[in-house]
N, C-alpha and C positions, 0 to 999 in steps of 0.2 A: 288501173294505176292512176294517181293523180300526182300531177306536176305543181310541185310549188313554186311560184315567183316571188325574189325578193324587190319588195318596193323602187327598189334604184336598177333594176334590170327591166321597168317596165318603162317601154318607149313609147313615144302615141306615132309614130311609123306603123309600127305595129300592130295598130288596134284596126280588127275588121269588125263592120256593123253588116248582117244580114239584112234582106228587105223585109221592112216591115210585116206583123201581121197582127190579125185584130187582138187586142190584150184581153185578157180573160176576165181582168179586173172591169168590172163597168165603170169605173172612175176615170176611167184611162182610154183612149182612141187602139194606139198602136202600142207594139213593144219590140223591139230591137234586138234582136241575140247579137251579145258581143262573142268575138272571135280574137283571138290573140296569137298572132303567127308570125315565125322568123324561119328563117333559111333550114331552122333545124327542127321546129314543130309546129303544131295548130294546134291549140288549146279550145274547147268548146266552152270555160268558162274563165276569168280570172281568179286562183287560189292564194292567197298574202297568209302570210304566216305574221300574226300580230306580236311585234316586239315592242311592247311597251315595257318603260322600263320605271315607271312610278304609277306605282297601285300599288292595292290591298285588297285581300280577300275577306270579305266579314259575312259572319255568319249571321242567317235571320234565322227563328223558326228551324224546318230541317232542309232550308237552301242555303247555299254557298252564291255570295252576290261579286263580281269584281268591279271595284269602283276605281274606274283610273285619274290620274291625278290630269286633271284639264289645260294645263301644260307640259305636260308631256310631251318631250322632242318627237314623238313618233305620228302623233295626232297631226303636224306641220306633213308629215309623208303621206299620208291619209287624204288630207284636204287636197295637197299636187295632183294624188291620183284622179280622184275624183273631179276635179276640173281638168282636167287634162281628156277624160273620159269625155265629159258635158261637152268642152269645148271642140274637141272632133267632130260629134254627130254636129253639134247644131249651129257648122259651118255650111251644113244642107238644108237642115229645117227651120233655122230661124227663130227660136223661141226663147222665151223668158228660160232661165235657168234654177231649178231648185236644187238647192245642196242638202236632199235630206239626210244622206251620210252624214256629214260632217255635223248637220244641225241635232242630228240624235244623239250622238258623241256629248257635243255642248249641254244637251239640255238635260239629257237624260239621267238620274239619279245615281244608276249602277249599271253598266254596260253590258252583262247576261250575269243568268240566273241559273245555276247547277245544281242536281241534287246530291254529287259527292264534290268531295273536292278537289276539285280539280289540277289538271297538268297544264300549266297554260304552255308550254312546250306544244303543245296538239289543238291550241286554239288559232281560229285563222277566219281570215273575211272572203267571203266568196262572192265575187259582181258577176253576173252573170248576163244584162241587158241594160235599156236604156227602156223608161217607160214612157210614155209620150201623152198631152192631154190636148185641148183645144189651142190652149194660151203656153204651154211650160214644159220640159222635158227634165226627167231626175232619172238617178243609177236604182237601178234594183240588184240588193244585194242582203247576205244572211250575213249575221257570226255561224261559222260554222265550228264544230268541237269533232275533233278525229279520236273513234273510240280505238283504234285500231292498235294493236300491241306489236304489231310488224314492224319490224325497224326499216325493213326494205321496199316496203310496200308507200312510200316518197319519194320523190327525187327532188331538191331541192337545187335553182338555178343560182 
């Protein structure tokens, strides 16, 4: 079962960081599993249900590309999480902060690439740790796409 969090039910109370362990990435030192817990669960990853509400879906070739519109009120919810994240851990570690969320968002041409077209009903960002380097700490996290036809198989908060 996976639980979905809507952006305004996430509190940095809440956010638990495991102890570090060596990252797999050689780029990287350490990596942090985030843990997201209240009185009523412990989540092993954080799951958002992306409500964006100015895109378009354009088709290239045989992908379906969504390109969202870079002000978008929902990209402002995105950025909170994501420093709010940053800002936790590295009231312990100490480090420069990179916003690569946020900065992919901004830079990036098309925000993912499908080969049908897609439900964005069942698209969603998944954080799952903090990555850590010598100098700087950043979120690691996917777009995730739920192929799942279950309507019960969410719970959304």
């Amino acid at each position: 079962m996976e639980y979905i969090i809507t952006h305004d039910c996430i509190n940095d109370n809440n956010l638990v960081f495991k102890l570090p362990i060596k990252n797999q990435n050689e780029n990287y030192i350490n990596f942090y599993k985030i843990l997201y817990s209240n009185k009523n669960i412990t989540l092993k990853y954080i799951l958002m249900k992306l409500n964006f509400t100015s895109f378009t879906i354009k088709q290239d070739s045989h992908r379906y590309k969504v390109v969202i519109n870079k002000n978008d009120e929902f990209i402002k919810h995105i950025e909170n999480i994501e420093k709010k994240i940053l800002s936790s851990i590295n009231n312990t570690i100490n480090k420069k902060i990179v916003y690569n969320l946020t900065n992919d968002i901004h830079s990036k041409p098309y925000l993912y690439s499908f080969l049908h077209h897609p439900n964005l009903e069942r698209f969603y960002i998944k954080i799952s740790g903090v990555w850590e380097s010598d100098s700087s700490v950043g979120l690691v996290y996917k777009f995730y796409y739920n192929t799942s036809t279950e309507n019960l198989s969410n719970i959304i908060c």
